[in-house]
C-alpha positions in Angstrom: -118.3 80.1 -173.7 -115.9 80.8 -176.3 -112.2 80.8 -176.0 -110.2 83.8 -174.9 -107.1 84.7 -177.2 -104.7 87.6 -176.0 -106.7 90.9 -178.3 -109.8 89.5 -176.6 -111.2 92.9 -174.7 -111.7 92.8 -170.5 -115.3 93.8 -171.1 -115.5 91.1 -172.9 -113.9 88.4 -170.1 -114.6 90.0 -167.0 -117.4 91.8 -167.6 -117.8 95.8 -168.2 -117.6 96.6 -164.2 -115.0 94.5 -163.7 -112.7 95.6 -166.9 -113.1 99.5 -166.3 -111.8 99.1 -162.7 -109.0 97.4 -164.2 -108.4 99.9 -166.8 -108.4 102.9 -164.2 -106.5 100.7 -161.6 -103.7 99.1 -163.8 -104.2 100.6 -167.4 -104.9 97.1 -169.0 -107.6 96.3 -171.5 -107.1 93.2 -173.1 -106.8 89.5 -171.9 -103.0 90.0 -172.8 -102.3 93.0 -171.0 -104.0 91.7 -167.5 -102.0 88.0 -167.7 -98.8 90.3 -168.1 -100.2 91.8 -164.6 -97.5 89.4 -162.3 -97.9 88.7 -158.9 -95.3 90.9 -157.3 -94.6 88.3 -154.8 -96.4 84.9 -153.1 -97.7 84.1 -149.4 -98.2 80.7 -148.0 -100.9 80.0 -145.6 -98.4 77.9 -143.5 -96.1 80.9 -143.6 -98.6 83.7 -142.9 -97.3 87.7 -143.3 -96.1 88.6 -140.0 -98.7 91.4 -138.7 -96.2 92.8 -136.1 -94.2 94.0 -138.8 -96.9 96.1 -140.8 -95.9 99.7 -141.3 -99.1 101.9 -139.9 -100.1 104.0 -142.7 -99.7 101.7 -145.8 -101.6 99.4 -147.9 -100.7 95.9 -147.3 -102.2 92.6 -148.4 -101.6 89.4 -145.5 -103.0 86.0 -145.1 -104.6 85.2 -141.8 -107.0 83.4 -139.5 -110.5 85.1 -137.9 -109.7 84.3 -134.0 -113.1 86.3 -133.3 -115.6 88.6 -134.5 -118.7 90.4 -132.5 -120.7 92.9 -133.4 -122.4 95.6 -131.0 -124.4 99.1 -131.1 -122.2 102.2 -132.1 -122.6 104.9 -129.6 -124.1 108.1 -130.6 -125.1 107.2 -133.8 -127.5 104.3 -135.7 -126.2 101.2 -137.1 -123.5 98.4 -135.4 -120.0 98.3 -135.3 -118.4 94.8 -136.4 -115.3 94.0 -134.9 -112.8 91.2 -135.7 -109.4 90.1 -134.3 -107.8 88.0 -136.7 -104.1 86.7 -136.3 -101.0 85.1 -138.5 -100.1 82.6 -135.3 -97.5 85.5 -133.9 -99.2 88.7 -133.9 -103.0 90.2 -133.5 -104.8 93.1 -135.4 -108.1 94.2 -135.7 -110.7 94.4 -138.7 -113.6 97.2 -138.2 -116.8 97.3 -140.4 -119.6 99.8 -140.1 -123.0 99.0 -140.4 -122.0 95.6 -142.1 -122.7 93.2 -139.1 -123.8 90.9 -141.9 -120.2 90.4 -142.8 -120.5 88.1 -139.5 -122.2 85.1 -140.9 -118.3 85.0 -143.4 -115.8 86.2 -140.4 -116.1 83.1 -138.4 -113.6 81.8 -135.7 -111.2 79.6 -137.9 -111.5 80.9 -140.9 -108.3 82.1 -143.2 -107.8 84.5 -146.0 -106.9 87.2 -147.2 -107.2 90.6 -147.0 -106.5 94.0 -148.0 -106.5 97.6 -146.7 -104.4 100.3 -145.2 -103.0 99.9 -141.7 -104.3 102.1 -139.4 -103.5 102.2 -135.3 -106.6 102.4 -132.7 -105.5 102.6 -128.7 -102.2 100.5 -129.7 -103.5 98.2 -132.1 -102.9 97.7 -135.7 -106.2 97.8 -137.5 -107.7 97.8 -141.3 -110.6 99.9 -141.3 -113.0 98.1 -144.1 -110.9 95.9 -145.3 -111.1 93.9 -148.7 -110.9 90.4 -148.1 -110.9 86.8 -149.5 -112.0 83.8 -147.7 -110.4 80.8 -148.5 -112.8 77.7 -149.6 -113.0 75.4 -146.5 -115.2 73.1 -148.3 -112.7 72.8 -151.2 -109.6 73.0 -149.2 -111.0 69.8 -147.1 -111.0 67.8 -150.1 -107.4 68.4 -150.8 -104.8 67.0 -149.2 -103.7 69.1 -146.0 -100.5 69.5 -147.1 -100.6 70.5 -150.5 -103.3 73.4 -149.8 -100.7 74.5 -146.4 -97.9 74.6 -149.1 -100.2 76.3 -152.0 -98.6 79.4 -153.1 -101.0 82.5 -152.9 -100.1 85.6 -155.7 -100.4 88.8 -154.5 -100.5 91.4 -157.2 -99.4 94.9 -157.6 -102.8 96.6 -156.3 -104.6 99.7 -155.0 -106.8 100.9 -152.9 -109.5 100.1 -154.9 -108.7 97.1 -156.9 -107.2 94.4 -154.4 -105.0 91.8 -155.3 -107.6 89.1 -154.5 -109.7 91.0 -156.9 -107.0 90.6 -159.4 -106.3 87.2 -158.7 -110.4 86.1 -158.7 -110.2 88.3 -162.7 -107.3 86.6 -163.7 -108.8 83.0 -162.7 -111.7 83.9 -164.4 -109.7 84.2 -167.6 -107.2 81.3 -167.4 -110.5 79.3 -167.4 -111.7 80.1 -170.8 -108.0 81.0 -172.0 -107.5 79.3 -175.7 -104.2 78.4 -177.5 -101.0 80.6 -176.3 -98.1 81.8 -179.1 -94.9 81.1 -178.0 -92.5 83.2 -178.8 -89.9 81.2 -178.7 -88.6 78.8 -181.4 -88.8 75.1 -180.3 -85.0 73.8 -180.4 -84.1 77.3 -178.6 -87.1 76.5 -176.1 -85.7 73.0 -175.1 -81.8 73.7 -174.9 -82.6 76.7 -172.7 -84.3 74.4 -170.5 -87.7 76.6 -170.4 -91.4 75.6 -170.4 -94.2 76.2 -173.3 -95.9 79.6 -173.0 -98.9 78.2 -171.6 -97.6 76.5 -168.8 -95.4 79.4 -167.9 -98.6 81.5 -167.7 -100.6 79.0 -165.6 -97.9 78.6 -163.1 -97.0 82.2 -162.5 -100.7 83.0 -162.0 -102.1 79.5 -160.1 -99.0 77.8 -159.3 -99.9 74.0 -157.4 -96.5 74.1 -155.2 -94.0 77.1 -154.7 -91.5 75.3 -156.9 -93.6 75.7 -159.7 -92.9 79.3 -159.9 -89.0 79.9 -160.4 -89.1 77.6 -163.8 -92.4 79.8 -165.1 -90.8 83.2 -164.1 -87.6 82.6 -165.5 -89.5 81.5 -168.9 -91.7 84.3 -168.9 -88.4 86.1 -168.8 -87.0 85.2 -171.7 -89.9 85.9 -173.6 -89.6 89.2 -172.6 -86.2 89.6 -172.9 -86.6 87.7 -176.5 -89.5 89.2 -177.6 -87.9 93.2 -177.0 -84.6 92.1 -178.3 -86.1 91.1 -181.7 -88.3 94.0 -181.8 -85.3 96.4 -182.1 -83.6 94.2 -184.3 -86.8 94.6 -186.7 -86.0 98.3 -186.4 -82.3 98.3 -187.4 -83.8 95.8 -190.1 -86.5 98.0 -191.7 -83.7 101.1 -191.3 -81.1 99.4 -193.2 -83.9 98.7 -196.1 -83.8 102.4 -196.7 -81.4 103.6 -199.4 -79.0 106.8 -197.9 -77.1 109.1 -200.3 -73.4 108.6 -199.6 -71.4 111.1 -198.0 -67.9 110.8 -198.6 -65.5 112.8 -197.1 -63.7 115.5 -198.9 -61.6 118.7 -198.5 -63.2 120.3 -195.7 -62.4 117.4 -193.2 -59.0 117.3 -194.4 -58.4 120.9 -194.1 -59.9 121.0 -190.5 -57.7 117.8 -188.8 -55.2 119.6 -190.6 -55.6 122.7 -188.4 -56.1 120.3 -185.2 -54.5 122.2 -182.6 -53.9 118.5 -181.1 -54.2 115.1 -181.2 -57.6 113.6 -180.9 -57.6 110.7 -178.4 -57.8 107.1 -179.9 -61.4 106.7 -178.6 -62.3 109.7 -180.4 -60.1 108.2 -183.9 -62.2 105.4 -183.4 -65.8 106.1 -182.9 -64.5 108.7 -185.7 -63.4 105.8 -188.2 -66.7 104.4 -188.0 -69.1 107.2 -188.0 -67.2 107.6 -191.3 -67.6 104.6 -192.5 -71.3 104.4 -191.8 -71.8 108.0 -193.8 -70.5 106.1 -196.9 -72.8 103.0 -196.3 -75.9 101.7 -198.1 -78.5 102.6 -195.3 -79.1 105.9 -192.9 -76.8 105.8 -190.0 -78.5 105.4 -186.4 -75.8 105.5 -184.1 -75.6 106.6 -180.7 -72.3 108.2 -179.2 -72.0 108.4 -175.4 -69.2 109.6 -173.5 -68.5 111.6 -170.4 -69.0 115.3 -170.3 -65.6 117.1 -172.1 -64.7 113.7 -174.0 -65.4 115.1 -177.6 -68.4 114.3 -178.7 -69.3 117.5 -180.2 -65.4 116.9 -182.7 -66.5 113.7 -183.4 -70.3 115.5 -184.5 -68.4 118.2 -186.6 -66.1 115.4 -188.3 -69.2 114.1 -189.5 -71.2 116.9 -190.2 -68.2 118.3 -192.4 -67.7 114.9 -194.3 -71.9 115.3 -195.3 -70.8 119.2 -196.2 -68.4 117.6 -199.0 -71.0 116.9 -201.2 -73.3 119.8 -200.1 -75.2 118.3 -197.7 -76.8 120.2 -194.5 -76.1 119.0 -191.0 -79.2 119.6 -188.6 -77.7 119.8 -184.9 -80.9 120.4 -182.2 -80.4 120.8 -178.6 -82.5 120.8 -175.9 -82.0 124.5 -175.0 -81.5 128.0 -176.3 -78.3 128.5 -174.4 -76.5 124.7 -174.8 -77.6 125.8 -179.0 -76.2 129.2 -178.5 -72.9 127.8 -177.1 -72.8 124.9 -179.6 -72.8 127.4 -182.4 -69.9 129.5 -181.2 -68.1 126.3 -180.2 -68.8 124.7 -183.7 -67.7 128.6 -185.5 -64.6 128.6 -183.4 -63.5 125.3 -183.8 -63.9 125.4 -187.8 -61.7 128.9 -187.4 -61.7 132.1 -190.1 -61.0 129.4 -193.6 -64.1 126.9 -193.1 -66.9 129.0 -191.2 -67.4 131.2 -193.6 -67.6 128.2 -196.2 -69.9 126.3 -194.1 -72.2 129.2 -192.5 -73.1 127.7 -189.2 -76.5 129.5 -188.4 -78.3 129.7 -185.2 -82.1 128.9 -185.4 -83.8 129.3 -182.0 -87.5 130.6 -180.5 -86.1 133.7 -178.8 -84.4 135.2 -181.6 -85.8 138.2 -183.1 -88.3 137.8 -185.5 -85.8 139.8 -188.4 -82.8 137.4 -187.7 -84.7 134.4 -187.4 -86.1 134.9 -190.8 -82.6 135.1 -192.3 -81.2 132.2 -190.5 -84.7 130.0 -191.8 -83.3 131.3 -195.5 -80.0 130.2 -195.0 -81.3 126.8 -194.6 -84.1 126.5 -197.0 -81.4 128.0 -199.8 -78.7 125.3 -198.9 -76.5 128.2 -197.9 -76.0 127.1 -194.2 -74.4 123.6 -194.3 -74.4 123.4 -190.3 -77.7 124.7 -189.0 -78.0 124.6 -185.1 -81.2 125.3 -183.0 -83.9 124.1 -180.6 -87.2 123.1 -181.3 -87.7 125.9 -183.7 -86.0 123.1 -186.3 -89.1 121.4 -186.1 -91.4 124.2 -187.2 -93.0 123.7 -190.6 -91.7 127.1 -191.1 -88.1 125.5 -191.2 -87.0 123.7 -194.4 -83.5 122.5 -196.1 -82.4 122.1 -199.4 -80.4 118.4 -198.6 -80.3 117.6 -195.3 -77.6 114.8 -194.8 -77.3 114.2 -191.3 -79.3 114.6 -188.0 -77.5 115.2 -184.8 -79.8 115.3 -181.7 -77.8 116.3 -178.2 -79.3 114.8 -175.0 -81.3 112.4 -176.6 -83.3 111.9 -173.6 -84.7 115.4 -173.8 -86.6 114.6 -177.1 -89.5 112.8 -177.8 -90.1 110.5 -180.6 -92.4 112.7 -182.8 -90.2 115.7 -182.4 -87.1 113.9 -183.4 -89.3 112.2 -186.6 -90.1 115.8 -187.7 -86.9 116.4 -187.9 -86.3 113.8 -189.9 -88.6 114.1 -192.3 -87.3 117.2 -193.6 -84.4 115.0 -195.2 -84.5 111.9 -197.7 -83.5 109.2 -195.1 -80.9 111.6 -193.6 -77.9 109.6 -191.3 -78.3 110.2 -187.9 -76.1 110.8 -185.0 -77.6 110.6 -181.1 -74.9 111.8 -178.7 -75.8 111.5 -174.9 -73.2 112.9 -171.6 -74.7 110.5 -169.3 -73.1 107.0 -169.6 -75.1 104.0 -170.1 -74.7 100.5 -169.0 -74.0 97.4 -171.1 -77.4 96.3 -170.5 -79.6 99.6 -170.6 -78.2 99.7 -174.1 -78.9 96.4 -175.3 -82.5 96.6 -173.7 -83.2 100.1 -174.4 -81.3 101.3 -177.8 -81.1 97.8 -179.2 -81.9 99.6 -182.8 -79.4 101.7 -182.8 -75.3 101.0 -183.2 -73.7 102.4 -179.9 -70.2 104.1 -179.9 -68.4 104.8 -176.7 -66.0 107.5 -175.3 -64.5 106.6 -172.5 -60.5 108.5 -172.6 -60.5 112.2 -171.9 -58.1 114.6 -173.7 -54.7 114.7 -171.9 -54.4 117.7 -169.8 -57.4 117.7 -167.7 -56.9 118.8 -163.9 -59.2 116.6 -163.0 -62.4 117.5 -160.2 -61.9 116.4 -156.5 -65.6 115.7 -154.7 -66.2 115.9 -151.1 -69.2 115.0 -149.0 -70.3 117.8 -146.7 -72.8 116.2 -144.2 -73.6 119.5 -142.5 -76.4 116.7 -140.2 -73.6 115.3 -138.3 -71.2 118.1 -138.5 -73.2 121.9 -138.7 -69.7 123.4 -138.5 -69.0 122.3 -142.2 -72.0 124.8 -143.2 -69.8 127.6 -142.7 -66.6 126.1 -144.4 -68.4 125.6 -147.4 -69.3 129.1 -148.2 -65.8 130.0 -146.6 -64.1 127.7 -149.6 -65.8 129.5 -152.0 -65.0 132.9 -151.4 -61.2 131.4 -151.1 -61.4 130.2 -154.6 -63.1 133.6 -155.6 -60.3 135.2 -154.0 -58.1 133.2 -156.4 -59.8 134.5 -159.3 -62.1 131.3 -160.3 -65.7 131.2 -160.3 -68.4 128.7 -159.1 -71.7 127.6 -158.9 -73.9 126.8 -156.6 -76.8 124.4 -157.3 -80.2 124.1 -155.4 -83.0 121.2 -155.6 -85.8 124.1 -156.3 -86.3 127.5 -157.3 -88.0 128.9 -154.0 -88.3 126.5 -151.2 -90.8 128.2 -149.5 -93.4 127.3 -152.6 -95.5 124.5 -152.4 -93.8 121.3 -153.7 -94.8 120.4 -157.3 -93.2 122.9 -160.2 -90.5 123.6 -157.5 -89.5 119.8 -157.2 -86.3 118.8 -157.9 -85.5 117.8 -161.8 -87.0 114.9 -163.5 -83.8 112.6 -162.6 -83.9 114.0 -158.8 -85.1 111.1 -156.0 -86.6 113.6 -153.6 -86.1 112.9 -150.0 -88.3 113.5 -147.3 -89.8 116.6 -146.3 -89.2 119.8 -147.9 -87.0 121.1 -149.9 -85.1 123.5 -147.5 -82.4 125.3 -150.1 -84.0 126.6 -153.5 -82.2 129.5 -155.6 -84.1 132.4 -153.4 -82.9 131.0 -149.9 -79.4 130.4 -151.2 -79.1 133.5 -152.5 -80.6 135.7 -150.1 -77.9 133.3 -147.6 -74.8 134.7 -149.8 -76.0 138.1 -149.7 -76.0 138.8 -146.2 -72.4 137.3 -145.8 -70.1 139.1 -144.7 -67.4 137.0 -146.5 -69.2 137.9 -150.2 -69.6 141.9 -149.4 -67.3 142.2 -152.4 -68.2 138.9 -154.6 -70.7 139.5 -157.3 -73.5 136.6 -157.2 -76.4 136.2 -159.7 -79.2 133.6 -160.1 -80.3 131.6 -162.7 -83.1 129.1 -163.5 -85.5 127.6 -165.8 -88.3 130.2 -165.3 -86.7 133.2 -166.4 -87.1 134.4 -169.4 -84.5 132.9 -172.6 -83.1 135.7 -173.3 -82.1 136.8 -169.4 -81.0 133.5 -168.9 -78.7 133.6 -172.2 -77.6 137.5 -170.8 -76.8 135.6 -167.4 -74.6 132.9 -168.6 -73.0 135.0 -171.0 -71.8 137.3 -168.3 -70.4 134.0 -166.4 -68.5 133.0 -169.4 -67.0 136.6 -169.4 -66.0 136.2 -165.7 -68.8 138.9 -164.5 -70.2 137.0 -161.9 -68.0 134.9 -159.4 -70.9 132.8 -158.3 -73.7 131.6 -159.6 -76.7 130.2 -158.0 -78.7 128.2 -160.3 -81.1 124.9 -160.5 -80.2 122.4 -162.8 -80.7 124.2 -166.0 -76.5 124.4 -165.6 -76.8 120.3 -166.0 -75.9 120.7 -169.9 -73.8 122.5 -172.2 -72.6 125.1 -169.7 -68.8 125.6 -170.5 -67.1 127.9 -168.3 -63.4 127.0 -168.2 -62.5 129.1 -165.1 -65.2 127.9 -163.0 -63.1 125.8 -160.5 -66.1 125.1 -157.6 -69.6 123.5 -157.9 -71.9 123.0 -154.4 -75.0 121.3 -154.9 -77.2 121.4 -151.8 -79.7 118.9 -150.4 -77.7 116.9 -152.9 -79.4 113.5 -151.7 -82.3 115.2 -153.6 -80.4 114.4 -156.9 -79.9 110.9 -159.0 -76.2 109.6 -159.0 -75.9 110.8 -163.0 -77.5 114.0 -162.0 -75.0 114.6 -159.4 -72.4 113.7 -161.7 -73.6 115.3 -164.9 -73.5 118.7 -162.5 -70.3 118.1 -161.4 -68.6 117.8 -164.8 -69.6 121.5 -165.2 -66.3 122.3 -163.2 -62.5 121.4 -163.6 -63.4 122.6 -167.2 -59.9 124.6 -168.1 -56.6 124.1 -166.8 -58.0 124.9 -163.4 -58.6 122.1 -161.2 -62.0 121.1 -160.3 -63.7 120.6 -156.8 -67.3 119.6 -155.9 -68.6 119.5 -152.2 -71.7 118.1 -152.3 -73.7 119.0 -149.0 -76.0 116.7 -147.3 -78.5 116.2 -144.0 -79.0 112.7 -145.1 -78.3 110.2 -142.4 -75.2 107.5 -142.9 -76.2 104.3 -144.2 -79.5 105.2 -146.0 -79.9 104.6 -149.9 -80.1 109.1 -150.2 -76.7 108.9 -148.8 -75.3 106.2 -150.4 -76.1 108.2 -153.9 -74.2 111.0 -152.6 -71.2 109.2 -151.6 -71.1 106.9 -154.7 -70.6 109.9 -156.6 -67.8 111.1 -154.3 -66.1 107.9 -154.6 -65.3 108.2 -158.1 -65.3 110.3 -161.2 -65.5 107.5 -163.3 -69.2 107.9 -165.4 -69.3 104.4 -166.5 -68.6 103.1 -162.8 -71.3 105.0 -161.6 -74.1 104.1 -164.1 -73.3 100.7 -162.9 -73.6 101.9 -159.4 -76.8 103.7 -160.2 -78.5 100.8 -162.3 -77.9 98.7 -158.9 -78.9 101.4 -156.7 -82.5 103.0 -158.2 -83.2 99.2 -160.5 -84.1 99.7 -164.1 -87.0 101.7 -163.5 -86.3 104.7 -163.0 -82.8 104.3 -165.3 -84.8 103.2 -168.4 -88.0 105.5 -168.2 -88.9 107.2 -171.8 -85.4 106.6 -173.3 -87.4 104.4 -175.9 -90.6 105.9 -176.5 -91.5 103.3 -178.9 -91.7 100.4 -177.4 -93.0 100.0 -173.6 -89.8 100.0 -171.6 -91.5 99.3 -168.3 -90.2 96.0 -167.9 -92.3 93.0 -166.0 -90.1 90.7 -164.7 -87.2 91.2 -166.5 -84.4 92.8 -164.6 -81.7 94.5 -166.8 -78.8 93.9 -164.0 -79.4 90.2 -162.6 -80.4 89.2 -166.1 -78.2 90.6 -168.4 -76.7 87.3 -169.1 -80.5 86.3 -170.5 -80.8 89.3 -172.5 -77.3 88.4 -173.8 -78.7 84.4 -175.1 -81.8 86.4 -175.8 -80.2 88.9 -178.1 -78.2 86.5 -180.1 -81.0 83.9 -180.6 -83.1 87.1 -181.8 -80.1 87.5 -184.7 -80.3 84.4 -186.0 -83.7 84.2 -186.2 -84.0 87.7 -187.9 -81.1 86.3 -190.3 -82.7 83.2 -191.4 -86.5 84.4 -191.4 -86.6 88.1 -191.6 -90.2 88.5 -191.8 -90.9 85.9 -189.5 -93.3 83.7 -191.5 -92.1 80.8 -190.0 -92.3 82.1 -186.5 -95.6 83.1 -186.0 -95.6 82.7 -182.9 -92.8 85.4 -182.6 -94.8 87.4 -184.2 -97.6 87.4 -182.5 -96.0 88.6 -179.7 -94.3 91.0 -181.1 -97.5 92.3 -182.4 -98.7 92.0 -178.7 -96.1 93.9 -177.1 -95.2 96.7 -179.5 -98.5 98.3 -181.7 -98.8 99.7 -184.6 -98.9 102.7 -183.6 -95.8 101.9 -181.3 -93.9 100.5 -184.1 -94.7 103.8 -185.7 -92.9 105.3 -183.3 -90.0 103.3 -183.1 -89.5 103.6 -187.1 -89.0 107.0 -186.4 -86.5 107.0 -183.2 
């Protein structure tokens, strides 16, 4: 049989049964992709799974023994029930198979092995209801020494229902055995200081490890290839970017002219990230930098410095944001802070979906004829419709909310235009070197001087129902004081099936359902008799763009007191007298979620004050979030807090859409120091051998972990 290299298909391994069920179970397809399939953990059969632990209702894998087996007539129907009790030395459960009493000759008294099902309860007793299982090799096992084959380690996969982990683990023996040469991506001399084994033994011992030993060295190998292999992916990026040629943008008399007119001092973090967004404007390649900073820190100055330095030389600024109104504020942000000397000059234009078909025609003009220097809009920028004369610089807001192709098109409607990613929601050290490891990240951290500053509470109405009441009673006090707040609600209508009313894409529902949506909080507020005189209006993602615009206008205005909205208020919603924010059910929100709401408030010179209402028992992780983000208003702090809470999964999700963030066994927080060494080693490499000729092996892997068409991708992110 020939030898399998990494490309080689499953059909092609395993066999064509075999390699669809792993394609619909795990989404793998090549030899590759199934031995980067890692046990999730190992069982020993000295140290079986305790069975008196199993939670009823779940898919579980164990190791055990057959104690007994019998089979007998079913009543009231034809065929015979087989029934086995097998045990892990502690506890007992039962294994029940219909009209298979020929599974009796295997299920012998004595036997071990494993197996595989969902726990079920019959008359007290745990039972697996046609379970898959794996009988260990007595035969074999007797010519080994006892206590090496007690000791073995036994992977168990990441499964389902139905592909079992001993089905993995039988497909992926099946491979190792014909399994040919394996690249390492790792350079020799880096291989042996860092104390890590070749690629090949790595492999073997994750999979089929001989002792439990064996498995620490291999994972932590396999690690660094990982770690190594992604790091020097996005380095190739920034490489390949920087061999583009970008017209300089110097800066001129417009930027001059507007710090000149600075009604105050920009903050040193804002001077800074400032000082080398211009320098990167003047450079020999396109910009790609990414500017994060808490909500109200001044990204959007630092944005117009730059897109005012690309105006001195005619070039067009392209700002696109993920809504109509966050655009529509942007715009009159952007007109008012230029003031009545340099708008005029610069022509910011709005270019959005909802605007009418007469005005949208004349802002597309505008753009196409060079007139508008600063164009802002949605995804209506990306229509093919929507052309510039020389666009300079790219600015995307909430980066996260665009995918790669969509930010590409815009793009492409400049000669390798600079661009400039600004993100609210603060990322960790490591999220940034592992996720936007291709892009140069700027921080703001200081806030302008002056802010009041938001106070958070937690409210859990569970333990104390009386607190209910005192919410809505501290509204209407700071009503009565002539602020205005929000209220925000995990769902539009709670009494809707769960699915398009779920909580936002960066909510961790809890259990149950969703008891406050707008509808119930609102019809709550409106039989009150404390807001008989306190005008309330809802707000949320499925009205139509221009109501919603109409609604958040007439906030901003101070026409409504309180509004009652889902988390289409997370961005861009600047209302400088709104003083209150509660956000119910707000365990049903992420920790950044929770905070990017709360940044909506304490806006102006009023002071801020979140209570964020909870049923969420003490002590559990839902509660946790909730108090975390009481604890502190520090953004930074609590990404940290957040990374270690919810693990990288659910932090890194489609930030890069070009390369396949779903880490293995990497783990951004307890390895950071690895991706650190990893990162480094990937620089020099990349200096001495750019395109890798004399790392093959690197390349290889590369090639492996990132496709063409992914590279694609992430030329264009």
């Amino acid at each position: 049989m020939p030898q399998f290299t990494f490309d080689t298909l499953l059909v092609e391994a395993v066999g064509e049964k075999v390699a669809k069920s792993l394609q619909r179970a795990f989404s793998v397809q090549t030899v590759g992709e199934l031995l980067g399939h890692y046990p999730r953990r190992y069982a020993s059969r000295g140290q079986l799974t305790p069975i008196d632990s199993l939670p009823v209702g779940e898919m579980v894998t164990i190791v055990a023994e057959v104690r007994s087996a019998s089979s007998r007539q079913m009543r009231g129907r034809r065929g015979e029930l087989l029934e086995v009790v097998i045990s892990d030395g502690a506890g007992t459960m039962s294994l029940t198979f219909f009209g298979q009493a020929w599974r009796l000759k295997d299920l012998q008294p004595g036997r071990q092995g494993v197996f595989s099902g969902k726990v079920g309860e019959y008359r007290g007793t745990l039972q697996l209801a046609h379970p898959d299982y794996d009988l260990f090799d007595d035969e074999a096992s007797a010519r080994m020494n006892a206590e090496a084959w007690r000791n073995m380690p036994i992977p168990i996969y990441p499964a389902t229902s139905t592909f079992p982990s001993w089905m993995v683990k039988r497909a992926v023996d099946q491979v190792l055995r014909h399994l040919g040469p394996v690249p390492d991506p790792l350079p020799e001399a880096f291989r042996q200081e860092q104390e890590l084994l070749d690629a090949r033994t790595a492999l073997v011992r994750v999979h089929a490890p001989d002792f439990p030993d064996q498995v620490a060295p291999a994972q932590r190998t396999l690690r660094m290839h990982e770690a190594f292999v992604l790091q020097a992916a996005l380095l190739q990026q920034r490489q390949f970017v920087r061999m583009m040629a970008a017209v300089p943008r110097p800066a001129g008399r417009q930027l001059e002219a507007f710090d000149a007119a600075l009604p105050f001092e920009r903050t040193p973090d804002q001077h800074t990230v400032g000082d080398r967004i211009a320098a990167d404007l003047v450079g020999a390649w396109p910009m790609n930098r990414l500017v994060q900073g808490e909500v109200g820190s001044g990204k959007t100055l630092v944005a117009l410095r730059a897109m005012l330095q690309v105006a001195a030389s005619g070039g067009q600024s392209a700002l696109i944001a993920p809504t109509e109104v966050l655009a529509a504020q942007h715009l009159r942000s952007i007109t008012r802070m230029l003031g009545p000397q340099l708008a005029p000059e610069l022509m910011p234009t709005l270019l959005t979906g909802q605007l009418p078909a007469a005005q949208r025609r004349k802002a597309a003009l505008r753009a196409a004829a060079g007139q508008a220097l600063i164009v802002v809009g949605t995804h209506a920028l990306l229509s093919e419709s929507t052309t510039f004369s020389d666009l300079g610089l790219v600015v995307v807001d909430e980066q996260h909310r665009f995918g790669v192709e969509q930010r590409e098109t815009l793009r492409a409607k400049g000669t390798s235009p600079h661009v400039l990613v600004l993100t609210a929601t603060p990322i960790p050290r490591t999220v940034a070197m592992t996720v936007f490891g291709d892009l140069d990240v700027s921080t703001i951290r200081t806030l302008p001087a002056g802010r009041p500053g938001i106070e958070s509470f937690v409210a859990p109405v569970g333990e104390k129902p009386a607190w209910f009441a005192r919410v809505w009673a501290r509204v209407a006090e700071e009503v009565a004081k002539g602020h205005q707040a929000f209220v925000v609600c995990p769902a539009i209508d709670a009494s809707k099936p769960a699915g398009e009313e779920a909580p936002a894409e960066d909510a961790e529902a809890g259990e149950g359902r969703t008891r406050w949506g707008v509808v119930q909080a609102a019809e709550l507020l409106a039989s009150h008799p404390d807001y008989a005189g306190i005008r309330v209006e809802i707000l949320h993602g499925k009205m139509p763009g221009e109501q919603k615009d109409a609604v958040m206008q007439a906030f901003a205005r101070g026409e409504i007191d309180v509004l009652v909205a889902t988390t289409v208020v997370e961005v861009g919603v600047d209302v400088p007298n709104a003083s209150t924010m509660v956000i119910l059910e707000a365990d049903r929100f992420g920790v950044s979620q929770l905070h990017q709401l709360r940044g909506r408030v304490g806006r102006g010179s009023v002071p801020g004050l979140c209570l964020l209402v909870t049923e969420a028992d003490p002590y559990t992780p839902a509660r946790t979030r909730v108090e975390a983000v009481a604890a502190t208003s520090d953004g930074f702090e609590l990404a940290e807090i957040d990374l270690d809470l919810r693990g990288e999964g659910d932090v890194l999700g489609d930030a890069q859409s070009g390369v396949r963030s779903s880490l293995r066994l990497l783990r951004v927080v307890a390895d950071a120091d690895l991706i650190a060494i990893a990162r480094a080693e990937a620089e020099r490499v990349l200096e001495r051998d750019p395109t890798l000729k004399q790392h093959p092996g690197l390349a290889a892997s590369i090639s492996a972990r990132v496709s063409s068409a992914e590279r694609a991708a992430l030329a264009k992110n």
